[in-house]
N, C-alpha and C positions, 0 to 999 in steps of 0.2 A: 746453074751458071755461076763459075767464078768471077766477082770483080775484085779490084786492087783498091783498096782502102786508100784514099790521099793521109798523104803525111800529116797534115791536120788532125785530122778524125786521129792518127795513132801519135801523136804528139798529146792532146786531147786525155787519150786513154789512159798513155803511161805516167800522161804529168809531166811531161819532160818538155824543161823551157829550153834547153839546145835544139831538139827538134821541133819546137813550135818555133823560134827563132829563123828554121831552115825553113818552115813551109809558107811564112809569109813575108813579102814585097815591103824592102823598108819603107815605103812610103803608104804600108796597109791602113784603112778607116774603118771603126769600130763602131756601127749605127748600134744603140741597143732602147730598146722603151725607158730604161731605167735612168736615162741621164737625156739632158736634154741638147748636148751637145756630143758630138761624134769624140772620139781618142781616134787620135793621128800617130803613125809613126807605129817603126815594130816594137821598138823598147817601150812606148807605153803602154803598147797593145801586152807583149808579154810581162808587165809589172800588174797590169790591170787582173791578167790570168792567172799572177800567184797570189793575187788577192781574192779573187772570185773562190780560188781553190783551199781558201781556209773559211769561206761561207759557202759554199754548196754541200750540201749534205748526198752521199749515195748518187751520182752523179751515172747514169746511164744511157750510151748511144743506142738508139734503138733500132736507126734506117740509116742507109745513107743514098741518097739519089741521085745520078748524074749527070750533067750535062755536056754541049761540047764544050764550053770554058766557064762550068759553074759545078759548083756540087752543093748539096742541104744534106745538114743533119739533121737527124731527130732525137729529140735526146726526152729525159723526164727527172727532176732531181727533189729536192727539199732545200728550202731557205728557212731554217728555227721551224721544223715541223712542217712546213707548207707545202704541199704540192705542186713542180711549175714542171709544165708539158713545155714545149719551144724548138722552133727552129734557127740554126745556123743556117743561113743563104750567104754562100761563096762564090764571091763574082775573080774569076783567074785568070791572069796574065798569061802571053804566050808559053811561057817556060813552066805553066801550071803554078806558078807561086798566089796564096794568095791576095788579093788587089783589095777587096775589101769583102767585109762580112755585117751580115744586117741579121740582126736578131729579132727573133719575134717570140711571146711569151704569155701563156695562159695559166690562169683563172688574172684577174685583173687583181684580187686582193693577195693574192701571192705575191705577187710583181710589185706591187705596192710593199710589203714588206721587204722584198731585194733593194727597193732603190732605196729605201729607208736606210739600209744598212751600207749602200754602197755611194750616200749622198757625196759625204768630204773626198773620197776615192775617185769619185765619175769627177768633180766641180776642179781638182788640183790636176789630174791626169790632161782632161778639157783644155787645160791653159799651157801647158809647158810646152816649152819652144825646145828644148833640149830631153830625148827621148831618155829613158831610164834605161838606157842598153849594158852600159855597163852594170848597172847595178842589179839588173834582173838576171845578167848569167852567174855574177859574182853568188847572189843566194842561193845557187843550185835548182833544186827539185822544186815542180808547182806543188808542193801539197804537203 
C-alpha cells in the first residue's frame, strides 16, 4: 500500500526550511520534554529546527502513521553520541497544515543530554513575542 508522505516528514528529510515553513500553521506549538515551555509561532518553530539540525546527529524517519487530522513520526537519531528513539505527534488543521506537534523522547539520559545542549535555545525561543520568520528563511537550508 502506497501512502503520501506529509510535507513535514519530507520538509524534515530534505532540511528544507521553505517547506517546513509551508507545512506548518503560523500559529504552530512546539510541546518537546526538553524545554519546559512550549515554542509558538512558525518562525520560532522553524529557527528552533535549524538549530536542532546542527545537534542531531544521523537523524532517521523510520514510520510514519496516520490519522484523519493527525500524523506521528518515528524517528531515532544521536545527541553527542547518544541514542534518542522519539515521536512527532501532529495534531492538523483542516487544510492539513500543521496545528501543533508534541514530542516525545527516549532513554531519559539521552534527552537529558538534548535539553542540556538546547537550554539557552528552548528558554529565548519560549519568550519571544516576535517569531524568527524572517530570519529563518533568510539562513537558507536546515542543516
Amino acid at each position: 500500500m502506497t501512502t503520501t508522505r506529509h510535507p513535514y516528514r519530507t520538509a524534515l528529510e530534505h532540511r528544507d526550511p521553505d517547506r517546513l515553513t509551508a507545512a506548518l500553521h503560523p500559529d504552530v506549538v512546539f510541546d518537546t520534554p526538553a524545554s519546559d515551555e512550549p515554542i509558538r509561532g512558525r518562525g520560532n518553530v522553524v529557527a528552533l529546527f535549524g538549530v536542532l539540525s546542527t545537534v542531531f546527529e544521523d537523524p532517521v524517519i523510520t514510520d510514519e502513521l496516520r490519522g484523519e487530522r493527525s500524523r506521528a513520526l518515528i524517528f531515532r537519531l544521536r545527541v553527542d553520541g547518544h541514542s534518542i528513539e522519539g515521536v512527532d505527534y501532529l495534531r492538523l488543521d483542516e487544510n492539513g497544515l500543521v496545528r501543533r506537534i508534541t514530542v516525545t523522547m527516549r532513554p531519559l539520559t539521552s534527552l537529558q543530554v538534548l535539553a542540556d545542549r538546547m537550554a539557552d535555545t528552548g528558554r529565548e525561543l519560549s519568550r519571544q513575542r516576535q517569531p524568527y520568520e524572517s530570519r529563518a528563511t533568510d539562513e537558507g537550508r536546515l542543516g
